[in-house]
C-alpha positions in Angstrom: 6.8 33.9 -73.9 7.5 35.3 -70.5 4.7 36.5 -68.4 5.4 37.9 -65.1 3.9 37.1 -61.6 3.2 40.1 -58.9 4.7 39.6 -56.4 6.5 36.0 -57.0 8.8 35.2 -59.8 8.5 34.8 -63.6 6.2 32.5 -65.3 7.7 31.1 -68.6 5.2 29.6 -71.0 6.8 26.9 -73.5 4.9 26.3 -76.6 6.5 22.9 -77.5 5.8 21.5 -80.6 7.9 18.5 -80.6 6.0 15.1 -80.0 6.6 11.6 -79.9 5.5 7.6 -79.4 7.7 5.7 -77.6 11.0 6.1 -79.3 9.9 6.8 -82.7 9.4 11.0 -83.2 6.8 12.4 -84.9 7.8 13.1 -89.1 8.5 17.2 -88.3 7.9 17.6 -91.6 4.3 18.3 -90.4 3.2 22.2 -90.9 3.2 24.1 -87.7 -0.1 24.1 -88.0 -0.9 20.8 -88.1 1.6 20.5 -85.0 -0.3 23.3 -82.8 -3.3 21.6 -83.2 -2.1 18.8 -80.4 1.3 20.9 -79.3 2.6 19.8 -75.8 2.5 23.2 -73.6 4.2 23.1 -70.2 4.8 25.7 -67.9 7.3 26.6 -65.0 7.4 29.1 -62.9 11.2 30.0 -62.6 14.2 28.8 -63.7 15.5 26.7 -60.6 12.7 24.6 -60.3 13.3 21.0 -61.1 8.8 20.0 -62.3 6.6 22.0 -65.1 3.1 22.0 -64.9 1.5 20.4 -68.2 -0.7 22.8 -69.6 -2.8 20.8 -72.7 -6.3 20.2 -72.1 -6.5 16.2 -71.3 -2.8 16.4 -70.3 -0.4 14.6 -71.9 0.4 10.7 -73.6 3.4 8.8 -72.2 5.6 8.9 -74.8 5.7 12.6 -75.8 8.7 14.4 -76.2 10.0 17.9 -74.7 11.5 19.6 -77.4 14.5 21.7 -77.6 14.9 25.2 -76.1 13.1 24.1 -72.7 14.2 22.9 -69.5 14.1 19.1 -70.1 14.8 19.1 -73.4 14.7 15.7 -75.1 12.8 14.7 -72.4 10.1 11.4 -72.9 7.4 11.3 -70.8 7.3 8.1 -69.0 4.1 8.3 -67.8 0.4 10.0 -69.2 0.5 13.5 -67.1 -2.8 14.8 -66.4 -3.6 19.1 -67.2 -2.0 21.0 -64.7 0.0 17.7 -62.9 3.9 18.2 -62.9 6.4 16.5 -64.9 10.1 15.3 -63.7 12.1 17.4 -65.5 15.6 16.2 -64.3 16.3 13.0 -62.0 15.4 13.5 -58.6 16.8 11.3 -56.0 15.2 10.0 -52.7 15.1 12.8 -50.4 15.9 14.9 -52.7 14.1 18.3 -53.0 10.5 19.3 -55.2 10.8 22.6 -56.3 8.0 24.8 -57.7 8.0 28.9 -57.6 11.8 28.2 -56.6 10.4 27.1 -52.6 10.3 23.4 -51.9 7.1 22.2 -52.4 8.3 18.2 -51.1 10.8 15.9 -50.8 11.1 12.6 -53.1 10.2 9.5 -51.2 11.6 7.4 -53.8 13.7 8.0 -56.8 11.8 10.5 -59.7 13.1 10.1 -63.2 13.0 12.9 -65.7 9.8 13.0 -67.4 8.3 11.6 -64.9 4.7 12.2 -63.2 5.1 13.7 -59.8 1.8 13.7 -57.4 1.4 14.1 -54.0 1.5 10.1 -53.2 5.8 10.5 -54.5 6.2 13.6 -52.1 6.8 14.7 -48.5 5.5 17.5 -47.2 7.6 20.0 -46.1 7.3 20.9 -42.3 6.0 24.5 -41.6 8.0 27.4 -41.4 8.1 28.3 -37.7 6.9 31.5 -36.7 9.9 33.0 -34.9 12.7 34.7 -36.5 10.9 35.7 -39.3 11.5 39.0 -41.5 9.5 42.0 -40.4 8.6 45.3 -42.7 12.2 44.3 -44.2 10.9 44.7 -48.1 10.3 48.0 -49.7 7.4 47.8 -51.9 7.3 49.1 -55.6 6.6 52.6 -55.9 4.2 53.3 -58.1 2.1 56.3 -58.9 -1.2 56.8 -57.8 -3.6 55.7 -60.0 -6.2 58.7 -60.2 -9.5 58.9 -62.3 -11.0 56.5 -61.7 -14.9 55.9 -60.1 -17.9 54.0 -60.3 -21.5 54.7 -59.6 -22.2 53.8 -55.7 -24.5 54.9 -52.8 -22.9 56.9 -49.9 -24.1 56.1 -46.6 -24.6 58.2 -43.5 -21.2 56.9 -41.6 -19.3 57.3 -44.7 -18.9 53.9 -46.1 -20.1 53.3 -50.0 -22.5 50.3 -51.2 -22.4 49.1 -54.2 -26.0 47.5 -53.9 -29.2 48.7 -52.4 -30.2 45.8 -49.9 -32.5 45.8 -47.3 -31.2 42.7 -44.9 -33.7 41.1 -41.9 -31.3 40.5 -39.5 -31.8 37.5 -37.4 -30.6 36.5 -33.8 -31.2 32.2 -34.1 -31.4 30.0 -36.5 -34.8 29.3 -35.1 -36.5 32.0 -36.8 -34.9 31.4 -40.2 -38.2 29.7 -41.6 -40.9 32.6 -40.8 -38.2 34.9 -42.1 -37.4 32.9 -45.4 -41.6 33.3 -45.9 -41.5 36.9 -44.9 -39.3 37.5 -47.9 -40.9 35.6 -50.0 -43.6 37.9 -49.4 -42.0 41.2 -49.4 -40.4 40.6 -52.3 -43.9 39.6 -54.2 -46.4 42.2 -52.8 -44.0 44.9 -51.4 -40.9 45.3 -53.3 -42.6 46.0 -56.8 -43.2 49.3 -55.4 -39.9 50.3 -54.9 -37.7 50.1 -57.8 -34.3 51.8 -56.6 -33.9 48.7 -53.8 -32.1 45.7 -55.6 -33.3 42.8 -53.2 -34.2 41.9 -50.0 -32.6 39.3 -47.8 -32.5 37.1 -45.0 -29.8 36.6 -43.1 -29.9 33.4 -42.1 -27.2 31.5 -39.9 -26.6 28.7 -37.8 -26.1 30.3 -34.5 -27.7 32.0 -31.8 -28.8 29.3 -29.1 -27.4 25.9 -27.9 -23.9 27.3 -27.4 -21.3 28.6 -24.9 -22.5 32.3 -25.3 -20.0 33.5 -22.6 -16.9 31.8 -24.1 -13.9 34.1 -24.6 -14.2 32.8 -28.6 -17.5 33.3 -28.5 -16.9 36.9 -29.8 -16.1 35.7 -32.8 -19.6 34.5 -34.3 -21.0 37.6 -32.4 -19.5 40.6 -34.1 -19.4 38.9 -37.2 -23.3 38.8 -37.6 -23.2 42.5 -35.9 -21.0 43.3 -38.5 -22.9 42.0 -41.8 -25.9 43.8 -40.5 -23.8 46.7 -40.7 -22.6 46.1 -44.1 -22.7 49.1 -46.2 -24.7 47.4 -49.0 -27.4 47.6 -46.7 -27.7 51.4 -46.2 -27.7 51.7 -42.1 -31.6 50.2 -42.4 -31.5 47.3 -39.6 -34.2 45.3 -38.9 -33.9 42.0 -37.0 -36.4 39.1 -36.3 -35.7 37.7 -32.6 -37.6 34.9 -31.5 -37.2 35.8 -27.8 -35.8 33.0 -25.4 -32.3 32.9 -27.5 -28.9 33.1 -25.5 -28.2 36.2 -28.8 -30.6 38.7 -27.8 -31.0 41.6 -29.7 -29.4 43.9 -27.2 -26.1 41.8 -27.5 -26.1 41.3 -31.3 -26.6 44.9 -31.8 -26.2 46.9 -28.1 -27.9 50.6 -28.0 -25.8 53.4 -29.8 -23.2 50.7 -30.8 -23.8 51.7 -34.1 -25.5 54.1 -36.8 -28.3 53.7 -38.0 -30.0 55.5 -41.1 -34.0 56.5 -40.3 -35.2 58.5 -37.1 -35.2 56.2 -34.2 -33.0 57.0 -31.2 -29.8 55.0 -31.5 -30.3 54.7 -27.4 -33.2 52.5 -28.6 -31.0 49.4 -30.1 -32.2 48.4 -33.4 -35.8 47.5 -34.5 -36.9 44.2 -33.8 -39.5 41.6 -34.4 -40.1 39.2 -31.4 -41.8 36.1 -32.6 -42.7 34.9 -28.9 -44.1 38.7 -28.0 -47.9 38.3 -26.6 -49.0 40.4 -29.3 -48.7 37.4 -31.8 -51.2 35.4 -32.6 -51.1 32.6 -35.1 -48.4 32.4 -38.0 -49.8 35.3 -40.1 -49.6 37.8 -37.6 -45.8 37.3 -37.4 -45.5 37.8 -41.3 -47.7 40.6 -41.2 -45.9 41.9 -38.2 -42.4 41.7 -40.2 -44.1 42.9 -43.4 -45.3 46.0 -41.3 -42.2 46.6 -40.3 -40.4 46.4 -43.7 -42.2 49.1 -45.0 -40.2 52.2 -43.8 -36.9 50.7 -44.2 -37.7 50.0 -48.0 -39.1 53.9 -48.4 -35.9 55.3 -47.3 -33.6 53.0 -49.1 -36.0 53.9 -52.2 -35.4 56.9 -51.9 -31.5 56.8 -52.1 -29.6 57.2 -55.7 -26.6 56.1 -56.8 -23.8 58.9 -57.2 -20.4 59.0 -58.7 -17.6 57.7 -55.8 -13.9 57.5 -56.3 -12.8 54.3 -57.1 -11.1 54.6 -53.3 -14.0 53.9 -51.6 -14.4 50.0 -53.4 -13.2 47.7 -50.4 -12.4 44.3 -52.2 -12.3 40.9 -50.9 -10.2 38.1 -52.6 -10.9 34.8 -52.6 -9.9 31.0 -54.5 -11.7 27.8 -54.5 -12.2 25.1 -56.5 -8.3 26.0 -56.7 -5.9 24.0 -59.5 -2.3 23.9 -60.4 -3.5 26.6 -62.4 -4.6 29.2 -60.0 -1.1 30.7 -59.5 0.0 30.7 -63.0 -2.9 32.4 -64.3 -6.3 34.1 -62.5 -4.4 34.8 -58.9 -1.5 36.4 -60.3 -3.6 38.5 -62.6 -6.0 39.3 -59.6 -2.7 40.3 -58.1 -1.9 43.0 -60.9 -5.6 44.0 -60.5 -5.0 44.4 -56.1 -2.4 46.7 -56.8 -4.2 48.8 -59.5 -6.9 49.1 -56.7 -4.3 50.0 -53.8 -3.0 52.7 -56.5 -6.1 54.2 -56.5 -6.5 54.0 -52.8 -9.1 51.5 -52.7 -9.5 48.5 -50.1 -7.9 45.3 -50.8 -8.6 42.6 -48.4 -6.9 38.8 -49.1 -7.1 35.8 -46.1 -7.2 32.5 -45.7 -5.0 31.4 -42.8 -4.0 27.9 -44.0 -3.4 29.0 -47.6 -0.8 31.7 -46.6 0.6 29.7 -43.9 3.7 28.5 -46.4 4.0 32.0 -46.9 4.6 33.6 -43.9 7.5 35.1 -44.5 6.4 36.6 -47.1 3.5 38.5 -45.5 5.9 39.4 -42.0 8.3 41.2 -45.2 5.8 42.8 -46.8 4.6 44.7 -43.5 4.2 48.3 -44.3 5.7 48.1 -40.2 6.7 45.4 -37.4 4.0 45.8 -35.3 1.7 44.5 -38.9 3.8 42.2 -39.4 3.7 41.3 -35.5 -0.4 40.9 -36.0 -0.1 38.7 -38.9 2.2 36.0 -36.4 -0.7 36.6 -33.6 -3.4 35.5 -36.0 -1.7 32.7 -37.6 -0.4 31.2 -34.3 -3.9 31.7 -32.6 -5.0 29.8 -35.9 -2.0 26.7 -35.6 -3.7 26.5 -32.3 -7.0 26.5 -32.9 -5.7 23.4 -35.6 -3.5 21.8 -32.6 -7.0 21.3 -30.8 -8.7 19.2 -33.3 -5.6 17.9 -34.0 -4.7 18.2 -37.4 -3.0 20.9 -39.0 -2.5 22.4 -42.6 -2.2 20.2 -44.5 -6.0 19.0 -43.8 -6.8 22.3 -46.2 -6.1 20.8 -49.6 -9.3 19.1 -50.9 -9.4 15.9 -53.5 -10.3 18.3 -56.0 -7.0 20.4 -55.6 -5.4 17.5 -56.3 -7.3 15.7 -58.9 -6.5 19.9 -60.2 -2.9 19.2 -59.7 -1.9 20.5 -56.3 0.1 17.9 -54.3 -0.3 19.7 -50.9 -1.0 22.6 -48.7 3.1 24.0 -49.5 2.7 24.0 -53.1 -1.5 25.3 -53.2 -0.1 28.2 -50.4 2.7 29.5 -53.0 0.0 29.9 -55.9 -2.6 31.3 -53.0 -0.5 34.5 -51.6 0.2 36.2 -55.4 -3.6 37.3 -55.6 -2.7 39.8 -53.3 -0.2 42.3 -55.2 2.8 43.6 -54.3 1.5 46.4 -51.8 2.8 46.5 -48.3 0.4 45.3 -45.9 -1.1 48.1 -44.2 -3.6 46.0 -41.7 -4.4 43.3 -40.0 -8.1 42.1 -39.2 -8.8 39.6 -36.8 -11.8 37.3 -37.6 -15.3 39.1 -37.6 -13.3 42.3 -37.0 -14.5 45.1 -39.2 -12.4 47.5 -41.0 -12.3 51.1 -39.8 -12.7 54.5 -42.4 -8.8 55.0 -41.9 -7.9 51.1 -42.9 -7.3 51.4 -46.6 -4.6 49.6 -48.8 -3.8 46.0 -48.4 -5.4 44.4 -45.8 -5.1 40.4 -44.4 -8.4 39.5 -43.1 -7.6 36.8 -40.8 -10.1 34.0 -41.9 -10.4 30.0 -42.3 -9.8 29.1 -45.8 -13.4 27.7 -46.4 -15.3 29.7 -49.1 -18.6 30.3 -47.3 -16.8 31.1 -44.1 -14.0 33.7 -45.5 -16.9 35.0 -47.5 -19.0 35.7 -44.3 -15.9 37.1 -42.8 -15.0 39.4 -45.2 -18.4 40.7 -45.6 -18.6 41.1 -41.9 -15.3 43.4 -42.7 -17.1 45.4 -44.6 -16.4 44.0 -48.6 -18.7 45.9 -50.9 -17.3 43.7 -53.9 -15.9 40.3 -54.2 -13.8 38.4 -56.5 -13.6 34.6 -56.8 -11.2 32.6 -58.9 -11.3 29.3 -59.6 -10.0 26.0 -61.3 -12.0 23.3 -60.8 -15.1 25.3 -61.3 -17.7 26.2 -57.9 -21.0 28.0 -58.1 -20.3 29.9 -55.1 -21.9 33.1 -54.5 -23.5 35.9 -52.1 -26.8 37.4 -51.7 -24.7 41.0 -50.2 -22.6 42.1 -52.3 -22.0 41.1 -56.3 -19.1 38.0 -56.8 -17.2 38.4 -59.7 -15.9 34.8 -60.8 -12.3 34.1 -62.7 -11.6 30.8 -64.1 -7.8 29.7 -64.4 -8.3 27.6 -67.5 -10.2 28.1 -71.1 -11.8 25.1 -70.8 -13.8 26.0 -67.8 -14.7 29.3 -69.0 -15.7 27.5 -72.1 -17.9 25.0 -70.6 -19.0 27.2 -67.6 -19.8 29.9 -70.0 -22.7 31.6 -68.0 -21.0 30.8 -64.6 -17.4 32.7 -65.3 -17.1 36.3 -66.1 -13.6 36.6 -66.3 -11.5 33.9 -68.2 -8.1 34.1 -67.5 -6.8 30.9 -68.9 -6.3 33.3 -72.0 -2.8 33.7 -70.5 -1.6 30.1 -70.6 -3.4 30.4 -74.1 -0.9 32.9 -75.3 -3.8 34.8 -76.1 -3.5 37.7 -73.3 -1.2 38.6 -70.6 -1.3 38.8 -66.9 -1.4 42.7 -67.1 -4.2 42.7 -69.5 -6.3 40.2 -67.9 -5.8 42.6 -64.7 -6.4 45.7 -66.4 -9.8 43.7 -67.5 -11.0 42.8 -64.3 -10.5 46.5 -63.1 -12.1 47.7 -65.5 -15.0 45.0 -64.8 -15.3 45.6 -61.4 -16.0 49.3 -61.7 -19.1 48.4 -63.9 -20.5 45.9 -61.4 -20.2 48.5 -58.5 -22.1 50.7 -60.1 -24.9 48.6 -61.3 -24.3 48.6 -65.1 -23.1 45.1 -64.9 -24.4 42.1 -63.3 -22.1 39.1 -61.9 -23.3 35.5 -63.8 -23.7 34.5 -59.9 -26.1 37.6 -59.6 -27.9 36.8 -63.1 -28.9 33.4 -61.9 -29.4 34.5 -58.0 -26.8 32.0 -56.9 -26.0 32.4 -53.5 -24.3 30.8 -50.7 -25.8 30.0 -47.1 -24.2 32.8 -44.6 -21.3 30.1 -42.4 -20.5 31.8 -39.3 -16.9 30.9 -37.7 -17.7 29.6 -34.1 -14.2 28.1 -32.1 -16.2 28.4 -29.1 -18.2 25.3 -27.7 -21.6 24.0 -28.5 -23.5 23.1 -25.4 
């Protein structure tokens, strides 16, 4: 069957059934049923390309055959492929080209013969696509209708941005008071928080910075408005709190500078935000710095009590996309159908946000063409030269990305993971451009590309520093990732890992390789899922089990 790939090109799904040892075939006298039971399944992605992915759970024996009716017909394996590796399916010569998606993912180092396995250790990596001369706001995107009707149950805050949660957040300034404000919540959440039953949690955030760095260097910004930004997050209510300890190079005044931003209870916003200073005289003895933050907890958790949730227009969900834990997988199955799923949301004039600077990197042209205008399609080239740069200095470059688990998962390199990446965002023109830590203003809807490092924890503090009320994850090789602000939503690429992960996945899209549902559907599914978790009537598995990830800020600048 053919199942089609927003925005890249058709994914055909061959349900061999042909099999054989050595050079003796199997007796096809066998019932179909009998045959499906172990039936080889490859997949390729369009017609040109020259490897199939194998799709069978353990991969396949040497020795099996390709039937007829598929590219590589009468093809023997000649060597055990693992799930999700790729198989030779015509000779390819030294030098000669890989191709996957129909883009060159390598070049042969030495001859490939058909039926072949082909890894990363047979391949060259294709040099990157220079970032001059490259298309921009050339491609018209689909037109589709808006997609009306639709909403979920959310809370409206004062400066017009929607949460999907009911937080209050402790802000912190250094990493040096993360201890005394882990025990603070502790505490709140036992003695105070029974008493108010509309707030869903209360958090630290907790980082890594703050002191013992070049405060004043130009990249130094970076780290800074991101934590200014998550403390502004809308799942959080405009209640901000923050626990200083008071010698820090991050003051309070910097973090969060008087009237900078708005702020939900009576204070003047002349005054800068509320704030807890562990080294004030007033403090005496570990207790009074928990009572002191406890104290201060109080009002913030009576207002936010006091909010309800109210019906919102799906428009107002601002979605981050993310993979990890990615396999060969990942574009065939769970990112194109969370592409299907961005457009739905841009058609209903939602925020989509996708990064990940070394996983669209392959891509670029793709992104420059997709520009709703040049000067978008100018920003993306800023952020992903200022990133090659940033690469130069520690001298590596992209290719440093793919992990040993994206290749055990079947990925060769950076060229091929990028191409399976860049479907999970749609087809949508890109509207915006965010630099890192940057957060989104009320007139930055559509398709967004949030300018961020590829790891998890780090585009996941980057995009909620954006502004993400919801978050979607997919994943091959399986990760427990997840966040304490906003709700993760988790799509596995492959039955098995939804199988075995069971109460870790809530979306399994390996269905689609299965046969047994279709990009569209799985999309339509995740939708539809996401507007439940918004408002509260769903919980993620990551929420269930309180998983969450450590808060990673992204700091270029230097460490004194």
């Amino acid at each position: 069957m053919t199942l089609f790939c927003p925005p890249m090109v058709p994914v055909v799904l061959y349900d061999n059934i042909g099999q054989c040892s050595s050079s003796i075939c199997r007796d096809m006298n066998q019932t179909t049923d009998q045959l499906r039971s172990s039936a080889p399944l490859t997949l390729r992605m369009h017609a040109a390309d020259n490897v199939a992915i194998v799709a069978n759970n353990g991969g396949l024996p040497a020795g099996t055959l390709l039937p007829e009716g598929v590219p590589g017909a009468g093809i023997c394996l000649r060597d055990k492929v693992p799930q999700g590796h790729k198989v030779a399916l015509t000779d390819i010569a030294t030098g000669e080209v890989v191709r996957r998606y129909n883009v060159p993912i390598g070049y042969a180092l030495k001859d490939i013969p058909a039926g072949a396995w082909v890894h990363e250790r047979l391949l060259q990596m294709p040099s990157a696509r220079a970032l001059e001369g490259l298309p921009l706001a050339t491609v018209i995107p689909p037109q589709h209708e808006p997609l009306a009707g639709y909403s979920f149950e959310g809370y409206r805050n004062a400066d017009g941005s929607v949460g999907t949660r009911n937080i209050l957040a402790i802000t912190t300034t250094v990493q040096c008071v993360a201890g005394v404000v882990a025990q603070a919540v502790a505490r709140i959440k036992a003695e105070l928080l029974p008493g108010y039953p509309n707030v869903d949690d209360v958090i630290g955030l907790e980082h890594s910075y703050g002191c013992g760095v070049a405060i004043d260097a130009p990249d130094a910004v970076i780290p800074i408005r991101t934590l200014r930004h998550i403390s502004l997050n809308p799942n959080f209510g405009g209640e901000v709190l923050v626990v200083s300890l008071g010698c820090e190079k991050l003051q309070p005044d910097r973090l969060l500078p008087p009237g900078s931003f708005a702020i939900s209870d009576e204070r003047d916003p002349a005054l800068g935000p509320e704030t807890v200073c562990l080294q004030d005289d007033q403090h005496v003895g570990f207790m009074s710095m928990l009572d002191d933050i406890l104290a201060s907890a109080r009002p913030h958790l009576e207002r936010l009590n006091k909010r309800r949730r109210e019906t919102i227009p799906a428009s107002e969900l601002v979605v981050g996309v993310q993979c990890g834990g990615s396999d060969a997988f990942s574009g065939v199955t769970a990112n194109p159908a969370v592409g299907f799923c961005a457009d739905l949301l841009v058609r209903a004039g939602a925020t989509v946000m996708f990064s990940e600077n070394t996983e669209v990197r392959d891509a670029v042209e793709q992104l420059t063409s997709r520009a709703a205008t040049p000067e978008v399609a100018q920003a993306i080239i800023r952020e992903l030269g200022w990133y090659d740069r940033y690469l130069d200095r520690g001298q590596v470059d992209r290719a440093a990305n793919t992990t040993p688990g994206n290749k055990a998962g079947g990925l060769s390199n950076i060229a091929e993971k990028a191409m399976g990446s860049i479907i999970k965002s749609g087809s949508s023109a890109i509207s915006h451009v965010l630099a890192p830590g940057e957060k989104l203003r009320p007139d930055q809807r559509g398709l967004v590309y949030a300018a961020t490092p590829a790891s998890d924890f780090i585009c996941g503090t980057l995009q909620l520093a954006a502004g993400m009320n919801l978050h979607v994850f997919t994943t091959g090789r399986g990760t427990p990732y997840g966040l304490a602000v906003c709700p993760v939503i988790k799509v596995a690429t492959r039955s098995d890992l939804a199988r075995r992960w069971h109460d870790l996945m809530d979306v399994n899209a390996g269905r689609i390789a299965d046969g047994e549902s279709t990009i569209e559907q799985t999309g339509w599914e995740l939708f539809h899922l996401m507007l439940d978790v918004a408002s509260g009537r769903k919980k993620t598995w990551a929420e269930h089990w309180k998983l969450h990830n450590a808060l990673v800020l992204f700091n270029p600048a230097p460490v004194t």
